[in-house]
MDTraj code that builds the backbone (N, CA, C; nanometers):
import mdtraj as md
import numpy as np

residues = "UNK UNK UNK UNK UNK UNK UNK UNK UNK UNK UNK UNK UNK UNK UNK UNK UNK UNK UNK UNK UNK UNK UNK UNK UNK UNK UNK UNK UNK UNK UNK UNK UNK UNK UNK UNK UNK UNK UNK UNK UNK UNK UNK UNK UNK UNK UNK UNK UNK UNK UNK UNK UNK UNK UNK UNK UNK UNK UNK UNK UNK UNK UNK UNK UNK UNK UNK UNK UNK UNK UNK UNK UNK UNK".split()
xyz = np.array([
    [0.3929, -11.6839, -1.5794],
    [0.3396, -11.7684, -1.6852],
    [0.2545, -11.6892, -1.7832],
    [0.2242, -11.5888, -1.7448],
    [0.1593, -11.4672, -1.8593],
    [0.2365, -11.3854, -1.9432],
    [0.1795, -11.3826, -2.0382],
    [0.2426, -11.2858, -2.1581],
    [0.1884, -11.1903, -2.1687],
    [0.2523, -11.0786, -2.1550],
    [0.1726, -10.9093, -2.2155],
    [0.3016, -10.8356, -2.3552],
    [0.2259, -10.8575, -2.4498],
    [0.3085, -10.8042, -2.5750],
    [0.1948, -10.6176, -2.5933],
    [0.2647, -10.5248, -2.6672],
    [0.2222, -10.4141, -2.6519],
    [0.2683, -10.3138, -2.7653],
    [0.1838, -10.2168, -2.8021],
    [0.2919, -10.1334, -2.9193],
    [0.2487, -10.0073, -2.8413],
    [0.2954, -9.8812, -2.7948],
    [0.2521, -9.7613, -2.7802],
    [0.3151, -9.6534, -2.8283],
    [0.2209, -9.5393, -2.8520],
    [0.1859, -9.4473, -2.9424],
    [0.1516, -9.3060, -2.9001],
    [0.2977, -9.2299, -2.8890],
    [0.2057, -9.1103, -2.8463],
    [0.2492, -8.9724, -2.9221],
    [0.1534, -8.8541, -2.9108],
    [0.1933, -8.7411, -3.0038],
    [0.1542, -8.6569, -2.9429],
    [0.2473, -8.5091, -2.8802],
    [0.1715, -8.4047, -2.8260],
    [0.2269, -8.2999, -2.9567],
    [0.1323, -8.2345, -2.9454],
    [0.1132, -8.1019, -3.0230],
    [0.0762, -7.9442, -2.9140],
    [0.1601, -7.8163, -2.9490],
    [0.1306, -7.7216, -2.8730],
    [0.0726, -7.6105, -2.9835],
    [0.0259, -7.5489, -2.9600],
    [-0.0487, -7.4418, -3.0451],
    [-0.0233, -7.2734, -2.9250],
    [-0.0591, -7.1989, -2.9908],
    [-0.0169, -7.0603, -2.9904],
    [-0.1827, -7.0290, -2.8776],
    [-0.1032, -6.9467, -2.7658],
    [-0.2443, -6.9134, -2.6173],
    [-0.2123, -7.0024, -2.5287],
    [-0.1325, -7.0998, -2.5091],
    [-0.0577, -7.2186, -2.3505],
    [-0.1899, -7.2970, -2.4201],
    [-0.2308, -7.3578, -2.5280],
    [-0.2808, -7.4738, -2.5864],
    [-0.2309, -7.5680, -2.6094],
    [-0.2345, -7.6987, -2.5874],
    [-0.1632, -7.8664, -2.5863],
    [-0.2247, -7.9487, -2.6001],
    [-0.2657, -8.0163, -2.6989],
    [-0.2819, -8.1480, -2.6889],
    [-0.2169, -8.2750, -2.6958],
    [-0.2514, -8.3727, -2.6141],
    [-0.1714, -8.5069, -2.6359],
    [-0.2517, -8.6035, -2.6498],
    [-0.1819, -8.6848, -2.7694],
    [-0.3019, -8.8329, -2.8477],
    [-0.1828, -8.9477, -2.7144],
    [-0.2437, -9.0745, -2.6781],
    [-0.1839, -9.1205, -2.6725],
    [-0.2770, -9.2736, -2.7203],
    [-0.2121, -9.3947, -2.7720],
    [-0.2599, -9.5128, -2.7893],
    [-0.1930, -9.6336, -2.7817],
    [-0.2441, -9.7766, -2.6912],
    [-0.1602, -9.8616, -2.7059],
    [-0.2983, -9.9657, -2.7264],
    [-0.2114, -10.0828, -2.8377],
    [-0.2661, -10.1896, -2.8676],
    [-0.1899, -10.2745, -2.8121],
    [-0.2566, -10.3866, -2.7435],
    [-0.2112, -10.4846, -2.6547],
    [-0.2537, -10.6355, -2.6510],
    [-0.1939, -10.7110, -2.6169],
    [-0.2653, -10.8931, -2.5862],
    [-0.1663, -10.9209, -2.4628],
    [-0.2679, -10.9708, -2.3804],
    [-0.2388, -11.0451, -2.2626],
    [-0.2966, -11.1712, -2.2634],
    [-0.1867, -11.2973, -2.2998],
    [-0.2314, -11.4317, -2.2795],
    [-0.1934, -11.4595, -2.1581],
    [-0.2584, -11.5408, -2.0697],
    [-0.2347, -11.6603, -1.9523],
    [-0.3169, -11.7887, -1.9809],
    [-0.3014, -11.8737, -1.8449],
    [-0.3804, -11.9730, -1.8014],
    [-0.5327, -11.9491, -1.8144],
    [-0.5686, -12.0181, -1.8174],
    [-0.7721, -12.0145, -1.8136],
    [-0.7561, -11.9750, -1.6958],
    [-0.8602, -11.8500, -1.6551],
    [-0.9019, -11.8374, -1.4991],
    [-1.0519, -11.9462, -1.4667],
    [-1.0436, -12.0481, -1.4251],
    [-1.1878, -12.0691, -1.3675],
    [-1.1025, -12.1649, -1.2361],
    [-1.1842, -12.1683, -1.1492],
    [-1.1930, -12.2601, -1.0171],
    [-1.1999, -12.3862, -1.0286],
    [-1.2145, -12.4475, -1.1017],
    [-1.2747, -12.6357, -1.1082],
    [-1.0756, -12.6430, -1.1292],
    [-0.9941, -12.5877, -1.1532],
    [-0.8611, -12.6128, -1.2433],
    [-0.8628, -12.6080, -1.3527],
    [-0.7346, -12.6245, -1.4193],
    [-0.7576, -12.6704, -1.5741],
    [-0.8053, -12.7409, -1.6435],
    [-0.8642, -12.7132, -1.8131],
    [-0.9596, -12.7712, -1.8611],
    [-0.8914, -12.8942, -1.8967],
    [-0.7476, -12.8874, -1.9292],
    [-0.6106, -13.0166, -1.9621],
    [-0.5821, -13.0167, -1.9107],
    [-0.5814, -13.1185, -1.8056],
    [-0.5081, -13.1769, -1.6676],
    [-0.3724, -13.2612, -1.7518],
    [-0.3386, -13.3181, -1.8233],
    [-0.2360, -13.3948, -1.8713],
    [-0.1534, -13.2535, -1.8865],
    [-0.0295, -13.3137, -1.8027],
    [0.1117, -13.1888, -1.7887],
    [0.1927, -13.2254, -1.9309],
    [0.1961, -13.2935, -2.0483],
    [0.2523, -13.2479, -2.1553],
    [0.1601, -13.1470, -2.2261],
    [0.0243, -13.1430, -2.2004],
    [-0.0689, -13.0571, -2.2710],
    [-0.1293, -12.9357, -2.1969],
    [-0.0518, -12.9029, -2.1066],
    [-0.0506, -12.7742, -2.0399],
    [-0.0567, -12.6293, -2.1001],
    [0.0144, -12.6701, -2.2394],
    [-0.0261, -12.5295, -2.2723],
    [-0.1652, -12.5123, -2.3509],
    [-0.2292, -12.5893, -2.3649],
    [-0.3286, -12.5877, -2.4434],
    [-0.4495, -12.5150, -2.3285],
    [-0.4190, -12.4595, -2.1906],
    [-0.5045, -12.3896, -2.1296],
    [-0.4774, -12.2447, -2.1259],
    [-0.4135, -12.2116, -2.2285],
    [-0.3598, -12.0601, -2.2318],
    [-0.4752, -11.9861, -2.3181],
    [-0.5427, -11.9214, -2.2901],
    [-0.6142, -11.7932, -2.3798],
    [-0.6197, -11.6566, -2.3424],
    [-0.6791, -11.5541, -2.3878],
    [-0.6928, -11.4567, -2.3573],
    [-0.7531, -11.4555, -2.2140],
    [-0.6558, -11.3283, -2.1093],
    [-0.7069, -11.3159, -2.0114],
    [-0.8748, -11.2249, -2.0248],
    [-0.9177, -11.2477, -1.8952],
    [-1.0116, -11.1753, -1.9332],
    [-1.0084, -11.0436, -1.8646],
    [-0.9303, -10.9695, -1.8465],
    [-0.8744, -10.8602, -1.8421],
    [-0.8312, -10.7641, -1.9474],
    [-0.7854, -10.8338, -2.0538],
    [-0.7278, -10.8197, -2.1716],
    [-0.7866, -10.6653, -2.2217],
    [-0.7777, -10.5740, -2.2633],
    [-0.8168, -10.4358, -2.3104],
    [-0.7079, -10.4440, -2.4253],
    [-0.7516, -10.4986, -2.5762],
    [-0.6724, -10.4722, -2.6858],
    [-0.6765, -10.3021, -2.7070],
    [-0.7056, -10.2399, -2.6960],
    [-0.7620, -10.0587, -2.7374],
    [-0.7582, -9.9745, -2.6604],
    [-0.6472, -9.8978, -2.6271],
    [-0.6581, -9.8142, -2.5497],
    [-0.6429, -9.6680, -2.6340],
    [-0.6981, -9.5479, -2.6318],
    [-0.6732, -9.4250, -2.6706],
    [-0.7080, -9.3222, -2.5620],
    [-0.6264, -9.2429, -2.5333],
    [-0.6237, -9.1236, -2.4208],
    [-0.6003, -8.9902, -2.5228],
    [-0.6851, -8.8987, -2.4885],
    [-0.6626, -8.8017, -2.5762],
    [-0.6952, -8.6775, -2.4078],
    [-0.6238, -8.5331, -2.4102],
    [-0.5733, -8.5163, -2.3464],
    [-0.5568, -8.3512, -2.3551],
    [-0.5518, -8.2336, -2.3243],
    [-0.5717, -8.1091, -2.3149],
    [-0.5130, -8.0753, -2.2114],
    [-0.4500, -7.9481, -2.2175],
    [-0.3892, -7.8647, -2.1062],
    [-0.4053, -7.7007, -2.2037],
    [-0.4419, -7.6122, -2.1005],
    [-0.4671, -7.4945, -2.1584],
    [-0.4592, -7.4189, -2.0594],
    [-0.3193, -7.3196, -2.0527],
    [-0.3159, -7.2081, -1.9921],
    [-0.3709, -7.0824, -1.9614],
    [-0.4641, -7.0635, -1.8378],
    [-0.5376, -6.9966, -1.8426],
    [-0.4814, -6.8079, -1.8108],
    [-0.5297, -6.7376, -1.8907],
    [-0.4179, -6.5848, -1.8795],
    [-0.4831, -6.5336, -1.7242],
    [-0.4425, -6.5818, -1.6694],
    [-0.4980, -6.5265, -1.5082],
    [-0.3328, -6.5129, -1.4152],
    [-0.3514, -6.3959, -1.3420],
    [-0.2567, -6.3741, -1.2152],
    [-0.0962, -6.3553, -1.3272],
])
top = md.Topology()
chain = top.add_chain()
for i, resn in enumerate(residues, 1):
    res = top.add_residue(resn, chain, resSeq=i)
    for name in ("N", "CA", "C"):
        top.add_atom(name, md.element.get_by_symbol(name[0]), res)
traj = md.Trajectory(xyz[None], top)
């Protein structure tokens, strides 16, 4: 009954010495049900969807940025 919609985004770049970087980013929405314990706030089953909002889990923003560098050893 949950929705997770998503766009992701990524770019590595290498440079000259075993240098790398990688961008990565995803923007996201995760709708469900209301989480609380009492039940839903609309108990009437034609108006069921009207308890859907953002989970609260939800992380719209993610960015990972990222390095690898070869070290001249052995």
């Amino acid at each position: 009954t949950g929705i997770y919609d998503s766009l992701q985004a990524s770019l590595a770049r290498r440079f000259a010495a075993g240098l790398q970087v990688n961008v990565g980013y995803t923007w996201s929405k995760t709708i469900g049900y209301i989480e609380n314990n009492d039940g839903p706030a609309v108990a009437a089953l034609p108006y069921m969807e009207r308890n859907r909002a953002l989970r609260s889990f939800d992380i719209p923003h993610n960015l990972q940025i990222t390095n690898i560098w070869e070290l001249p050893l052995g």
